[in-house]
Residue, then its C-alpha position, 0 to 999 in steps of 0.5 A: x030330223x025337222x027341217x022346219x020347226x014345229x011352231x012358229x012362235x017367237x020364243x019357240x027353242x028345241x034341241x033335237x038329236x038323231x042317231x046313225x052308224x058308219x057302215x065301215x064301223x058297224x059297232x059304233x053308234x054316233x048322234x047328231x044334235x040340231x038346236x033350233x031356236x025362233x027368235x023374231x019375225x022381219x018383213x023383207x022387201x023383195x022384187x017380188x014383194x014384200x014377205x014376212x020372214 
């Protein structure tokens, strides 16, 4: 599963899934879904300064 997405463009969506087991049920299978979606860019202002986000 991405933790980061794999373009940085505005627009940019995915939906990503993975699958696992439980080992207390070995014959089960059960997936997780992750929905990423990269809307815009901001710039913050830190004390560290500023950062495009």
């Amino acid at each position: 599963m991405p933790i980061w997405p794999l373009e940085l463009q505005t627009g940019w969506n995915e939906f990503f899934t993975i699958q696992y087991q439980v080992p207390a049920y070995p014959d089960g299978t059960y997936y997780w879904g992750l929905g990423m979606n990269v809307s815009q860019w901001e710039r913050i202002q830190t004390p560290a300064g500023p950062f495009l986000v």
